[in-house]
C-alpha positions in Angstrom: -13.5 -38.3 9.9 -15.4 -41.9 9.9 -18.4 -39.7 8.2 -15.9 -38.7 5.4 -13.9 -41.4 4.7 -16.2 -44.4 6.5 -13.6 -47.1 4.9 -10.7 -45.9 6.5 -9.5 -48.1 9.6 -8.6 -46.7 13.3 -4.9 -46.4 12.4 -6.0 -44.1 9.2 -8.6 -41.8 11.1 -6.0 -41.4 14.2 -3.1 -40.4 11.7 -5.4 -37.8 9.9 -6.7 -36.4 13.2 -3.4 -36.1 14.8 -2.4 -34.4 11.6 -5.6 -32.4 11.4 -4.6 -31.5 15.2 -1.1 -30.2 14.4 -1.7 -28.3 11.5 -4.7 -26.1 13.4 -2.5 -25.2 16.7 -4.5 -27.6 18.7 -2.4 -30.5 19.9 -2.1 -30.2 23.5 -0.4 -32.6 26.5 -3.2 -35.0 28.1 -3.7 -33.1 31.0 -4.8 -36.3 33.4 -1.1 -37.3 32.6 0.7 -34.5 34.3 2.8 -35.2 37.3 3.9 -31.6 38.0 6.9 -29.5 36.6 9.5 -32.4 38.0 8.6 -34.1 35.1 10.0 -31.6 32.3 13.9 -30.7 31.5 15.5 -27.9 33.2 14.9 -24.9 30.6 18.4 -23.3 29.1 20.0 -20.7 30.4 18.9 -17.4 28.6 21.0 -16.9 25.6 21.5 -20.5 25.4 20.8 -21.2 21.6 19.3 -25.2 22.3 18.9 -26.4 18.8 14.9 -28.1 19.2 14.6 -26.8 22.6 10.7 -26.9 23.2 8.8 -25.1 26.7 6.5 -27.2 28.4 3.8 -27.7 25.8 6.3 -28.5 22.9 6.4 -24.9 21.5 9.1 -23.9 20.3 11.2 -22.0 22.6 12.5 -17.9 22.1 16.0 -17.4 21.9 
């Protein structure tokens, strides 16, 4: 990013990355941070229509 657009500060390149990230599929949880399945919400009971529910790795969850 700092080779295309080398006056751009750190807050500019990490908002275009992130974006760059999201758009392509490839944002993914930081996996030196996890702590085990304790630390995510129960999932829904089937049929349960959560409006935003997400799974584990922020995907939207199947109804």
């Amino acid at each position: 990013m700092r080779t295309v657009h080398p006056d751009w500060d750190d807050d500019q390149v990490r908002d275009e990355v992130a974006a760059i990230l999201a758009e392509s599929g490839r944002t993914v949880p930081d996996p030196a941070k996890f702590r085990g399945l304790d630390q995510f919400p129960a999932p829904s009971a089937p049929g349960d229509n959560v409006e935003g529910a997400a799974d584990a790795v922020g995907a939207p969850a199947r109804s």
